[in-house]
C-alpha positions in Angstrom: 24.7 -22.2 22.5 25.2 -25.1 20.1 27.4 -25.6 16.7 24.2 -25.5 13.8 23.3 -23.3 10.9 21.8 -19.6 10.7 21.5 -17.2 8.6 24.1 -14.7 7.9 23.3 -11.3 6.2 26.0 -9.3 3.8 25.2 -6.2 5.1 27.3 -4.8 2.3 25.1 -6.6 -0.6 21.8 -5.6 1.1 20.2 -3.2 -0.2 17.2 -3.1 1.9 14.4 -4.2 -0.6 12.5 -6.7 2.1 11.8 -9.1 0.0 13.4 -11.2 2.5 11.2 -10.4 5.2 7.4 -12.0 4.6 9.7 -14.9 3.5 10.7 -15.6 6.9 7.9 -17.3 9.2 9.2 -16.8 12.6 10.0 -12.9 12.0 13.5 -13.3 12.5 14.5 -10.4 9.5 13.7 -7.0 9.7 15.0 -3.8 7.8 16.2 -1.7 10.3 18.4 1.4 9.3 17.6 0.6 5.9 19.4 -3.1 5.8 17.9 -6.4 6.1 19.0 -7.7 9.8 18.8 -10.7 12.1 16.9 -9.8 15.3 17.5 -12.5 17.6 19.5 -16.0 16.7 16.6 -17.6 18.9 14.2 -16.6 16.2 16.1 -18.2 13.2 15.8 -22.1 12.5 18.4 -22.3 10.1 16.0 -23.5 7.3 17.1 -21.2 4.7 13.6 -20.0 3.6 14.2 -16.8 3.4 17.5 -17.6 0.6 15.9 -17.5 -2.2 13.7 -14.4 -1.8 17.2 -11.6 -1.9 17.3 -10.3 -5.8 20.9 -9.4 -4.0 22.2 -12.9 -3.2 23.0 -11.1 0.1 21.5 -13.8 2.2 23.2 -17.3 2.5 23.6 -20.2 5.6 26.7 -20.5 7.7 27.4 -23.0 10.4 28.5 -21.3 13.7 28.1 -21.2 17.2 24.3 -19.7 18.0 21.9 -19.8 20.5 19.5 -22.6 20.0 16.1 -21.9 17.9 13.3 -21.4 20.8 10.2 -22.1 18.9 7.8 -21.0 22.0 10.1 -17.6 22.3 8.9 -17.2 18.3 5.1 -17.6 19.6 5.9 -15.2 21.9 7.5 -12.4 20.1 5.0 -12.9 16.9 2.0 -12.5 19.4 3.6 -9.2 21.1 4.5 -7.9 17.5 0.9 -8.0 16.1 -0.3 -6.7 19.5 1.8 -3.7 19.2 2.1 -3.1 15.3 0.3 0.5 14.6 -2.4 0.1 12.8 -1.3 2.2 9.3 1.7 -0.4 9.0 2.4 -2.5 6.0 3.2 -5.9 6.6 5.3 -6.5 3.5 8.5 -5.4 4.6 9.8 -3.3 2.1 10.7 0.0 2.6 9.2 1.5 -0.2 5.8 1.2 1.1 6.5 2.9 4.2 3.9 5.6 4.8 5.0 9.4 3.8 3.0 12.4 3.8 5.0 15.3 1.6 2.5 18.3 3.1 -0.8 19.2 4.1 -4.1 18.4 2.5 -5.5 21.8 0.9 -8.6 20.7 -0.8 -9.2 20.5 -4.1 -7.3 22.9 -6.7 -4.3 23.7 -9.4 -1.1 22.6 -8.5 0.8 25.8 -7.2 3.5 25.6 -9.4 3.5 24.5 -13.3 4.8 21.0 -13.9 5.4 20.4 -10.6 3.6 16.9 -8.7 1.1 17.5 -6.9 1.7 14.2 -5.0 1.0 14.6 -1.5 1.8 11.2 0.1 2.9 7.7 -0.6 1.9 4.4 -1.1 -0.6 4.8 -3.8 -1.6 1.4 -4.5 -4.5 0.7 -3.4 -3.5 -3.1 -2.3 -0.5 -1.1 0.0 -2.7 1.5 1.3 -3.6 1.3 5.1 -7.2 2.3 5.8 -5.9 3.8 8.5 -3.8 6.1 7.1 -3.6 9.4 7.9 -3.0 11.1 4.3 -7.1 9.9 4.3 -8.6 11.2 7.1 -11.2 13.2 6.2 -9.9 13.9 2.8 -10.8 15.1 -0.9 -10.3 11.4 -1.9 -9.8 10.3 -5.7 -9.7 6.7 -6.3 -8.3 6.4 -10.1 -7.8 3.3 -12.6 -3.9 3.4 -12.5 -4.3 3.9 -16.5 -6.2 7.2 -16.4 -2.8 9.4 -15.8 -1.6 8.3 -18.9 -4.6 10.1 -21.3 -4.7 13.1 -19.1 -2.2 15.5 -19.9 -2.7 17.3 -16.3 -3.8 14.9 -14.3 -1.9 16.6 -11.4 -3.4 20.2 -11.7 -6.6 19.1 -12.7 -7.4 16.2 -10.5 -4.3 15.3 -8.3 -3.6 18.6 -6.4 -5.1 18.9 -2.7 -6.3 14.8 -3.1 -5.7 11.7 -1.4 -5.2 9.4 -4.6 -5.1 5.4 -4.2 -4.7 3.7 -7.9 -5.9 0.2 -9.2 -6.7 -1.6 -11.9 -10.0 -3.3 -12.0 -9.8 -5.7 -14.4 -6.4 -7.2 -13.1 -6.7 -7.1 -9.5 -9.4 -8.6 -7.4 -12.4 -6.5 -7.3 -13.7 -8.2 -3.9 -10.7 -7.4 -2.6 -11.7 -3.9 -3.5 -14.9 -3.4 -2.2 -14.1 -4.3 1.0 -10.7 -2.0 1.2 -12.7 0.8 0.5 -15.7 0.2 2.9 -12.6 0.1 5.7 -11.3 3.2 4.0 -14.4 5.0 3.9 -15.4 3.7 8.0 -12.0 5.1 9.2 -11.3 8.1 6.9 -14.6 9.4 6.2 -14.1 11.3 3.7 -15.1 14.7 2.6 -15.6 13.6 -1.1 -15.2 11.2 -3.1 -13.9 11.2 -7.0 -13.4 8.5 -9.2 -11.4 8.4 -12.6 -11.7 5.6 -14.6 -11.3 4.8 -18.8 -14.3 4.4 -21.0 -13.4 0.9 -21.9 -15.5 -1.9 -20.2 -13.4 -3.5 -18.3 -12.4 -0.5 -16.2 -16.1 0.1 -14.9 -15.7 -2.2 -12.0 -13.9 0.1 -9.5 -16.4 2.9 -10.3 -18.6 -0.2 -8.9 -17.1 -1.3 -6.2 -16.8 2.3 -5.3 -20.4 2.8 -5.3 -21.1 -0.8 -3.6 -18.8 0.3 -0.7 -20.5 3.5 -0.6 -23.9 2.1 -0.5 -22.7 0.5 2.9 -20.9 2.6 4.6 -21.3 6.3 3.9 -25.0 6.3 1.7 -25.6 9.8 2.1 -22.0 10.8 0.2 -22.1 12.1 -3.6 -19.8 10.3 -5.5 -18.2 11.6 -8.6 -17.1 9.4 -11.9 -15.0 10.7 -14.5 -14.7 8.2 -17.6 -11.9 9.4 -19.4 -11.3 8.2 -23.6 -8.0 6.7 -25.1 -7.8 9.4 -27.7 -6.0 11.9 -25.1 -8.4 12.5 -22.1 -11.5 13.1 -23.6 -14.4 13.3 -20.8 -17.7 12.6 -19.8 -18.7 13.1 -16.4 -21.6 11.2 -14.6 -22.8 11.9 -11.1 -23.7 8.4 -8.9 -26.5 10.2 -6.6 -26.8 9.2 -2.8 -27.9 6.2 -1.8 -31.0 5.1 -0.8 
């Protein structure tokens, strides 16, 4: 052990976001038990990157007695942690992307009770979602502009109820990025349909493309669905993107 600095956690300001967590190159943070935590003092070298990332201030330097930083002991545990991460995690950290499945996939249908979500799992964002998650195996997937539940009064009883949803927005977010997330989406979940919402206004027919692009590659021989959905309160026109060739 040797007198230097480290990082020292106010367990009592945390409030587990995990912002602090991708911030911090050697892995030495985690949220365990819903607080941020040092795992091991061998992991931290005291550089303070991770400071400036808490929206709590709960994270700040002290000088103390500690084990020394082991740089190959980082290599080490880094290596073991991507050899043994599940595959449906989320590398970001914070706990409010964890994976959470509310009930059982029932297919397509009204919600069974009136006003009540028809939700059936979380994250949602299509950027968070795991393509291996298993909310999509095999499911009744809808894949929605994030603007279409807005100017659809039941979206939840008339599209959300007994689906797998993942929401983006096509003209902010990185189409590529898209395309390929679904073609590992539609390899590991294969889905038993596939429905797409999206608004009439130009810029929002890119995800009903990149839907169909993934489609093309992966599962030609699926139907896929596209509902464009008006401003003026959910008006609708449907259109029916045939097989591939």
């Amino acid at each position: 052990m040797t007198l230097r600095k480290i990082v020292k956690i106010d367990e009592d300001l945390c409030d587990g976001c995990g912002e602090c967590v991708p911030s911090c190159a050697e892995g030495a943070i985690q949220v365990i038990d819903g607080k941020a935590k040092l795992v091991s003092e061998v992991y931290c070298d005291g550089l303070g990157a991770c400071l400036g990332e808490c929206p709590q201030g709960a994270i700040s330097l002290e000088e103390r007695e500690a084990d020394n930083f082991d740089e190959a002991a980082v290599e080490k545990y880094l290596a073991e942690k991507n050899e043994t991460r599940p595959p449906v995690e989320i590398p970001c950290g914070c706990p409010g992307s964890a994976l959470q499945s509310f009930g059982p996939q029932a297919g397509p249908g009204p919600a069974p009770v009136s006003g009540q979500s028809a939700l059936s799992h979380w994250p949602v964002q299509l950027m968070l979602v795991p393509p291996g998650a298993p909310f999509l195996k095999q499911a009744d997937l809808l894949i929605c502009a994030d603007c279409v539940p807005f100017c659809v009064p039941d979206f939840h009883s008339r599209y959300l109820a007994g689906r797998a949803v993942v929401v983006g927005c096509p003209k902010l977010d990185n189409l590529d990025f898209y395309k390929e997330k679904l073609k590992q989406i539609f390899a590991e979940a294969q889905p038993t349909s596939i429905t797409v919402l999206r608004m009439e206004v130009p810029c929002c027919g890119g995800i009903g493309q990149a839907v169909i692009e993934a489609r093309n590659e992966v599962l030609p021989n699926m139907p896929v669905v596209i509902h464009n959905h008006g401003i003026n309160f959910g008006s609708q026109r449907e259109v029916s993107a045939a097989k591939s060739a």
